[in-house]
N, C-alpha and C positions, 0 to 999 in steps of 0.2 A: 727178379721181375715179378711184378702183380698181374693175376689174372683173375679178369673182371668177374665179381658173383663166387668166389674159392677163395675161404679163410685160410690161412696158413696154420692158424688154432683149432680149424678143424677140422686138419689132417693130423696135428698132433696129437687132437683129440682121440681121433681113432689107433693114434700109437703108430702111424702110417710113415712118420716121418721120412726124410732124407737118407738116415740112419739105415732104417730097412730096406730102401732102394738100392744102398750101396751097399749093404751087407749082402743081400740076393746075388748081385751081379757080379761081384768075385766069390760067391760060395755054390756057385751053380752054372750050370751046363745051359745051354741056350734051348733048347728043349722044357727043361722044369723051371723056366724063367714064367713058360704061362701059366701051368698052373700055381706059380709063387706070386705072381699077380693075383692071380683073379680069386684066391683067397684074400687077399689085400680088401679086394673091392669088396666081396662077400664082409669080412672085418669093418671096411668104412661101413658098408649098410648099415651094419648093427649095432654098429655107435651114433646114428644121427645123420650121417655124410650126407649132402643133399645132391651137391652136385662134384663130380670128381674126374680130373681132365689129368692124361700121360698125355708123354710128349716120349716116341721112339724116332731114331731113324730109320724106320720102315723093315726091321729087321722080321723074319719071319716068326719068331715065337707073340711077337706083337700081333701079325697080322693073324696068328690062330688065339688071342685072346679076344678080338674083336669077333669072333665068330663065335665063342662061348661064353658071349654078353647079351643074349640071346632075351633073356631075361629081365633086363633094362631095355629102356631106353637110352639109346648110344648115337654116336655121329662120329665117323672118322673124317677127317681133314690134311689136306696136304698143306706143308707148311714149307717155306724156304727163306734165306738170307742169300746176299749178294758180298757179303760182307763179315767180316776179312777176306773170306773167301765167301765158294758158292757153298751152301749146305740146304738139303730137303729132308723132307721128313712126315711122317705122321701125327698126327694129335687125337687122343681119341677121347670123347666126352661121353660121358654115362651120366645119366640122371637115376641116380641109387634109388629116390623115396619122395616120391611126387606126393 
């Protein structure tokens, strides 16, 4: 899926990919998932990233990376589906470089 105003170029750009989301999440503990984020984000900064939006389900290493985005401007968001099933969740937007 596309989200509006978010290249998918660049995320690649910053070498941020897919690739590294899923390598983090089987090679780490739910604890050093935030600070493997939010060097991510520090990473997008300083390739250009302008705007850069996760999508968790609300898991707690998420909700303490949204408190050491302190430094951006950020917006957390609840999110949900009804479909297949029920799912909620978080989305959290950071504006890297205004």
């Amino acid at each position: 899926s596309k989200v509006e105003g978010v290249s998918p170029a660049l995320i690649e750009r910053a070498g941020v990919g897919s690739h590294y989301l899923n390598s983090a999440r089987q090679s780490s503990t739910l604890p050093e998932l935030t600070d493997e984020w939010f060097a991510m984000l520090k990473r997008a900064a300083s390739a250009g990233v302008k705007k850069l939006i996760l999508a968790d389900p609300g898991r707690q290493p998420f909700l303490d990376l949204i408190d050491k985005c302190e430094r951006w401007d950020n917006e957390m968001l609840t999110w949900y589906c009804l479909e297949p099933k029920r799912f909620t969740g978080s989305l959290l937007i950071v504006e890297l470089n205004k």
